[in-house]
C-alpha positions in Angstrom: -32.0 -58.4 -127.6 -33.2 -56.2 -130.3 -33.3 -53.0 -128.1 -30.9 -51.6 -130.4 -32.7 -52.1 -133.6 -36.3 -51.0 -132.4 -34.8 -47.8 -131.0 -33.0 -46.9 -134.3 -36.1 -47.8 -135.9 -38.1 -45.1 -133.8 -34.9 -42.5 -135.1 -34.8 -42.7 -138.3 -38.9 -42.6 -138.8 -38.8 -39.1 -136.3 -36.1 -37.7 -138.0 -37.0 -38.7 -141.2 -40.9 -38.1 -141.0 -41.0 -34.1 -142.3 -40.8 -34.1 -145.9 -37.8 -32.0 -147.4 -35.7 -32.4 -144.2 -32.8 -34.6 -143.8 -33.4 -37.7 -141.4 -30.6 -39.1 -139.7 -30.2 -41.9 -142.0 -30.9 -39.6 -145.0 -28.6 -37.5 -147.0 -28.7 -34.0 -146.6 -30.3 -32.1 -149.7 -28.2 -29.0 -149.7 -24.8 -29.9 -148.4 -24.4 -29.4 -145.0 -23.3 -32.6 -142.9 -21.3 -35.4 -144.9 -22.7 -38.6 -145.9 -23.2 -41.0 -143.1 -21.2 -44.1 -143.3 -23.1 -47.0 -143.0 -22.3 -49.4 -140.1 -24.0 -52.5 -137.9 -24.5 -53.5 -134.5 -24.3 -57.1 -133.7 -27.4 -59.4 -132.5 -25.9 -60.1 -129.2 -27.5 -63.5 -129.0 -26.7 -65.0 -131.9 -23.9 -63.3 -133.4 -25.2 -63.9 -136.4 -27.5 -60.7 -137.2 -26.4 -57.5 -138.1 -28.6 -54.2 -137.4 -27.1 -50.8 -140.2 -26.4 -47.9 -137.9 -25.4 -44.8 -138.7 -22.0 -43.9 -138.3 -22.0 -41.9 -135.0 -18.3 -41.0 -134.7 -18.6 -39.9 -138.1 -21.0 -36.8 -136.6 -19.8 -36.7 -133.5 -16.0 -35.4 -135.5 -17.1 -33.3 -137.8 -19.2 -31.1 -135.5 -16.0 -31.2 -132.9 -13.8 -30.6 -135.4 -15.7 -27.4 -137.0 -16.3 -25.8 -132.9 -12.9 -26.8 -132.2 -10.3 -26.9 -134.0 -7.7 -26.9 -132.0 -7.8 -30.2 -130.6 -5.6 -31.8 -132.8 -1.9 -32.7 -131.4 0.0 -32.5 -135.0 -1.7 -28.4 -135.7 0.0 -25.7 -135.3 -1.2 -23.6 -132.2 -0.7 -20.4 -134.5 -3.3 -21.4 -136.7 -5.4 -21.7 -134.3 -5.8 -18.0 -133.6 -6.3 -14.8 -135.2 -3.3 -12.5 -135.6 -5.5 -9.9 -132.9 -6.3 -13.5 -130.8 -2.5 -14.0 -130.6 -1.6 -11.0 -129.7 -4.0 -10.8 -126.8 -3.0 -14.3 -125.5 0.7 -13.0 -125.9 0.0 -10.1 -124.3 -1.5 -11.8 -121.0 1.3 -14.2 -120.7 4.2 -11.7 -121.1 2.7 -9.2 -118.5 0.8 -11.1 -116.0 1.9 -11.4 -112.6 0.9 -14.8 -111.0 -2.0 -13.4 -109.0 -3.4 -12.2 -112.2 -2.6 -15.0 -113.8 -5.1 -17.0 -111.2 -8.1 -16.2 -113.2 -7.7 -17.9 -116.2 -8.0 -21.7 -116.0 -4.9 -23.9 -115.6 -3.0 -21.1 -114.5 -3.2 -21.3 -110.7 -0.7 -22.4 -108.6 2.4 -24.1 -109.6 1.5 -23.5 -113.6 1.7 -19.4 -113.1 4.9 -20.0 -111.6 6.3 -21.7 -114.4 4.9 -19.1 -117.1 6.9 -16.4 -114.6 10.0 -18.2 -114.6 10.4 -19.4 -118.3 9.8 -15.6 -119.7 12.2 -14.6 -117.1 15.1 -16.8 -118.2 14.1 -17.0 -122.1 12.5 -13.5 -122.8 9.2 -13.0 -123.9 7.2 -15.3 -125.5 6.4 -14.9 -129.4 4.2 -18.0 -130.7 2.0 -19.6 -129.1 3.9 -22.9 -130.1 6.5 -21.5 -127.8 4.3 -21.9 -124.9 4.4 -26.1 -124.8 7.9 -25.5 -123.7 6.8 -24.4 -120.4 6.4 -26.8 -117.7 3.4 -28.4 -117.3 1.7 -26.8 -120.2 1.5 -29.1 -123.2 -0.6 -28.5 -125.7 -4.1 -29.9 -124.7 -3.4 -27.9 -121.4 -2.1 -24.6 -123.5 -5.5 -24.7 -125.7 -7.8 -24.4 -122.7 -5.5 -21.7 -121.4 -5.6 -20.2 -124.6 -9.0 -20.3 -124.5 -10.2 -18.8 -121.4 -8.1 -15.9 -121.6 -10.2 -15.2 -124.9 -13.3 -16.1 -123.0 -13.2 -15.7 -119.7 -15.6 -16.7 -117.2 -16.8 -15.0 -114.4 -16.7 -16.9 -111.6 -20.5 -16.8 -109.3 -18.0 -17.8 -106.2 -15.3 -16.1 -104.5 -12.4 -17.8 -105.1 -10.4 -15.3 -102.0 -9.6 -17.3 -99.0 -10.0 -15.3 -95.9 -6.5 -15.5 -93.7 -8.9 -15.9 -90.3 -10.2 -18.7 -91.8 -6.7 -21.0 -91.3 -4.0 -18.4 -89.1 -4.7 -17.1 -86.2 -4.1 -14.2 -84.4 -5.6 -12.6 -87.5 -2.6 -10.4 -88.9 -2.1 -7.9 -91.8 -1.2 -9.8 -94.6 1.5 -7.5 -95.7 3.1 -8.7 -92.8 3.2 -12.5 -94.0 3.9 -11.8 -97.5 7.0 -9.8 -96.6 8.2 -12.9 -94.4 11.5 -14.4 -95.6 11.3 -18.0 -94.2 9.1 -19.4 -91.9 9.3 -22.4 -89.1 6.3 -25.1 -89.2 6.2 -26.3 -85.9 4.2 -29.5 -84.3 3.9 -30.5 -81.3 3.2 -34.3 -80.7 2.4 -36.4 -77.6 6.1 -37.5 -77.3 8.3 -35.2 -79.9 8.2 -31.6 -81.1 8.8 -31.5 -85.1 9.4 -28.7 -87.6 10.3 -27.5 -91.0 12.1 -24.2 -91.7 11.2 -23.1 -95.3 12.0 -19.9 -97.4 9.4 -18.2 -99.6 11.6 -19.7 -102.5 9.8 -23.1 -101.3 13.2 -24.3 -100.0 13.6 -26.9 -97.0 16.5 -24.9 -95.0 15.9 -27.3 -91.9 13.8 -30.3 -91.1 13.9 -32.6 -87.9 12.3 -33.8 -84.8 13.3 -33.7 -81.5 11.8 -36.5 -78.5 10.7 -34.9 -75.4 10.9 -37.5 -72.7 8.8 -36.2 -70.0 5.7 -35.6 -72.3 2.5 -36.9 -71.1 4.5 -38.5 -68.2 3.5 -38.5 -64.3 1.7 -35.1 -63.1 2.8 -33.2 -66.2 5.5 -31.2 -63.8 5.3 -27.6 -65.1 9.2 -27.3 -64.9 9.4 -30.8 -66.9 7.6 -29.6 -69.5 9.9 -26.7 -69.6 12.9 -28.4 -69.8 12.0 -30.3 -73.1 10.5 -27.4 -74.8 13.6 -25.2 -73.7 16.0 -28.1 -75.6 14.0 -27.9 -78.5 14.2 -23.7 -78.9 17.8 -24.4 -78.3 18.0 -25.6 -82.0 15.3 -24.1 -83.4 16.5 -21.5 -86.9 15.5 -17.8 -86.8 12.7 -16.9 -89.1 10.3 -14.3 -89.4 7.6 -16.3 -88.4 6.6 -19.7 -86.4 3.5 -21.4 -87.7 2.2 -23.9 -84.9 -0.6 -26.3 -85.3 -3.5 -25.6 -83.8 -5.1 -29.2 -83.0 -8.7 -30.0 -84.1 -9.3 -32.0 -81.0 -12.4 -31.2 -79.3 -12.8 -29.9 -75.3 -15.9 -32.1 -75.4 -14.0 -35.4 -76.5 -13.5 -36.0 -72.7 -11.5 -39.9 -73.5 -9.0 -37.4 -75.5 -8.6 -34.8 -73.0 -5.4 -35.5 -71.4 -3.5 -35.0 -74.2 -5.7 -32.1 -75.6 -4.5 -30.5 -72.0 -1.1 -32.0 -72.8 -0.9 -29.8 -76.3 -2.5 -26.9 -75.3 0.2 -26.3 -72.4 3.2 -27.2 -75.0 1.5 -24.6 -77.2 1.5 -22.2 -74.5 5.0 -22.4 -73.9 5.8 -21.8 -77.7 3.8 -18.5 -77.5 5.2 -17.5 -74.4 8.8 -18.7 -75.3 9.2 -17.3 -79.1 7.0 -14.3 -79.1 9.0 -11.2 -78.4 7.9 -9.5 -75.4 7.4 -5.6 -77.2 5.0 -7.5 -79.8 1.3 -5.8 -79.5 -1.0 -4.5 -81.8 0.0 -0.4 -80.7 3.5 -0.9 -80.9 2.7 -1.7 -84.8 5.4 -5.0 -84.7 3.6 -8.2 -85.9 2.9 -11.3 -83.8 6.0 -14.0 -84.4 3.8 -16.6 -83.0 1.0 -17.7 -85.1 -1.9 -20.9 -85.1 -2.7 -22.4 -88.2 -5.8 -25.1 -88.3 -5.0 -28.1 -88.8 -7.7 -28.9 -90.9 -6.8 -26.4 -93.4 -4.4 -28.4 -94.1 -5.5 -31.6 -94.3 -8.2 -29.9 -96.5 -5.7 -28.1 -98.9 -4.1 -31.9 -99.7 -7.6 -33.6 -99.5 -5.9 -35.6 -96.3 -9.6 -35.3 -95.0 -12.3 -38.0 -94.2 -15.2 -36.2 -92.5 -13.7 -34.3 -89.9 -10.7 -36.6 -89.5 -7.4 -36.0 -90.8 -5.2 -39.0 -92.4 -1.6 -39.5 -92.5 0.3 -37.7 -94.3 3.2 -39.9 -95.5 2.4 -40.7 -99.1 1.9 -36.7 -100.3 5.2 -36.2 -98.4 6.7 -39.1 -100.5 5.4 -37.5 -103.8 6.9 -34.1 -102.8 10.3 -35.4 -102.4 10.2 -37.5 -105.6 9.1 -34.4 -107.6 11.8 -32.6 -105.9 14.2 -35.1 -107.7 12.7 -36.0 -111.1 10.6 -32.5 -112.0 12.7 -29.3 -112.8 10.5 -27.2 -111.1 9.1 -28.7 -108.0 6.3 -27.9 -105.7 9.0 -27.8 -103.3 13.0 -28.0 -103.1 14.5 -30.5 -100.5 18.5 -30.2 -99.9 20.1 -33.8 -101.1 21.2 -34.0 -97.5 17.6 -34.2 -96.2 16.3 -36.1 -98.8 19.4 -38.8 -98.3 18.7 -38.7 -94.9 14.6 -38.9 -95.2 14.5 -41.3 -98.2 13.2 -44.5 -95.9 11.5 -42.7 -93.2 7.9 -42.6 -94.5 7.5 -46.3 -96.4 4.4 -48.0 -95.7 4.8 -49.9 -92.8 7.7 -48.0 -91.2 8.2 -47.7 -87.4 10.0 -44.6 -87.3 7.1 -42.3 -85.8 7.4 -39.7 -89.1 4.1 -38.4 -88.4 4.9 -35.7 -86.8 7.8 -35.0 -89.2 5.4 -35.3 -92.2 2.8 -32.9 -90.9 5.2 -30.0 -89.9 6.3 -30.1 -94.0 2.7 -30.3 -95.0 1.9 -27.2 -93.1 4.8 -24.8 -94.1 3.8 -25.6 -97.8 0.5 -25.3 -97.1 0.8 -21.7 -95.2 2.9 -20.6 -98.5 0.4 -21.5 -101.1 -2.7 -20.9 -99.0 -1.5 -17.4 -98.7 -1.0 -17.1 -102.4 -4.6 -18.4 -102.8 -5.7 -15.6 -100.8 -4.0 -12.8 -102.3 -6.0 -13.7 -105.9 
């Protein structure tokens, strides 16, 4: 029970042991660190005796608060800074495109964005103070970016995402950034599902279609083609369709019916959507793409070893944020969200799956493709 006693014993007699140095427990000679405020630990078995302690917290602010000053909530961010250090971090912010903006900390992804948009609407920033008005960036988050553009660090890993590693043919990516809207399309064992979203991060369309003679009887070629056909029938143009590329194995040989069963419905998507004078010497891009469904569930951490989980909750968060955040990760029409509100509640029967996963991958295709052009 007196652990704490003997070791503060064994610090005060090493750092108080060279004479004309200041031990922890000793007044410094020439200034230097304050006066440590003397405090006790409590016996904790009989309450009763007290062990003096130095005042830990004491230290522990005064050598944060000298190395950074910053910290504190009720400081002006201005005073932070140099006038050369502000006009630096000003000069960043004002400029930067998103994709530059990747390299300093905080300022990937949906934070960039916000930077972009604000300056757009409100001009140019000139305090850093002005900067807590963007979304997202208060001011513990607007130090750190402060910060790192003043000191950045070079990163030891590459931080570009290759394109063949998650879309497949492999295509320029001019090509996909100059894309307009896309259509995420899934194909399940008894349904075909899909999302049509513009690069604005808009939901223009989002449904689900049931194919009733999937996975039924001998798998009747002209069957199959029946259902897909109804489902083209309503699909919305777009520059490009996305389809899933399942991560199911040809040596899982209990799943291989309906790994046969979505590789012919894939097949038919190809054949059905790409247009016929697409090849690599007539210079017009592939309409028809695979994305791994993996990379995915890996870009929302919907991953357990190498399965994939369900998909409902992030989809749940995405249409809340669509309705209380002013700049959401995505933007769902109040038709769809009226109509989706109930579908994906824990517990529901309504076979959203599918549904859920074509969203996930059209949001995921956008800002993996943003990710790879840093």
């Amino acid at each position: 029970m007196w652990v704490a006693r003997r070791f503060l014993s064994s610090v005060a007699q090493r750092t108080g042991q060279y004479a004309g140095q200041s031990g922890l427990f000793r007044r410094p000679q020439h200034g230097g660190l304050p006066e440590l405020e003397l405090r006790y630990l409590q016996c904790t078995c009989c309450w009763r005796s007290r062990v003096p302690v130095a005042g830990f917290e004491t230290l522990n602010a005064t050598i944060s608060s000298t190395s950074e000053p910053c910290k504190e909530d009720n400081r002006s961010l201005d005073a932070c800074y140099t006038s050369e250090q502000r006009d630096a971090i000003l000069q960043l912010l004002n400029t930067a495109t998103p994709s530059e903006m990747a390299g300093v900390k905080l300022l990937r992804g949906r934070k960039s964005l916000n930077v972009v948009e604000y300056r757009t609407k409100n001009g140019p920033f000139k305090t850093l103070e002005s900067v807590v008005n963007v979304p997202l960036l208060k001011h513990k988050s607007a130090v750190i970016v402060f910060n790192s553009i003043l000191n950045p660090v070079k990163k030891e890993r590459k931080v570009r995402i290759q394109l063949a590693k998650f879309i497949k043919p492999e295509v320029d990516r001019s090509w996909l950034e100059d894309a307009t809207s896309i259509v995420s399309l899934i194909c399940g064992t008894n349904k075909i599902a899909w999302a049509h979203v513009d690069r604005g991060m808009t939901v223009l369309d989002w449904q689900q279609l049931e194919c009733p003679n999937f996975l039924r009887g001998t798998y009747m070629a002209s069957a199959y083609l029946n259902d897909v056909s109804t489902v083209l029938a309503l699909l919305p143009s777009a520059d490009f369709y996305i389809i899933e590329k399942s991560s199911i194995s040809v040596q899982n040989t209990a799943l291989f019916p309906v790994m046969a069963h979505m590789r012919t419905v894939e097949a038919m998507l190809f054949a059905l959507l790409e247009p016929r004078n697409s090849s690599p010497e007539s210079n017009i891009p592939p309409r028809v793409l695979n994305m791994m469904r993996t990379a995915v569930g890996r870009h929302f951490g919907l991953m357990v070893g190498e399965s994939r989980t369900s998909g409902a909750q992030t989809v749940r968060q995405l249409m809340t944020e669509s309705v209380t955040q002013k700049l959401p990760r995505i933007n769902f029409p109040p038709e769809l969200l009226v109509k989706y509100r109930n579908y994906f509640q824990m517990g529901s029967r309504r076979g959203g799956e599918e549904l859920c996963d074509a969203l996930l991958q059209a949001v995921a295709f956008y800002e993996l493709l943003s990710e790879s052009s840093s």
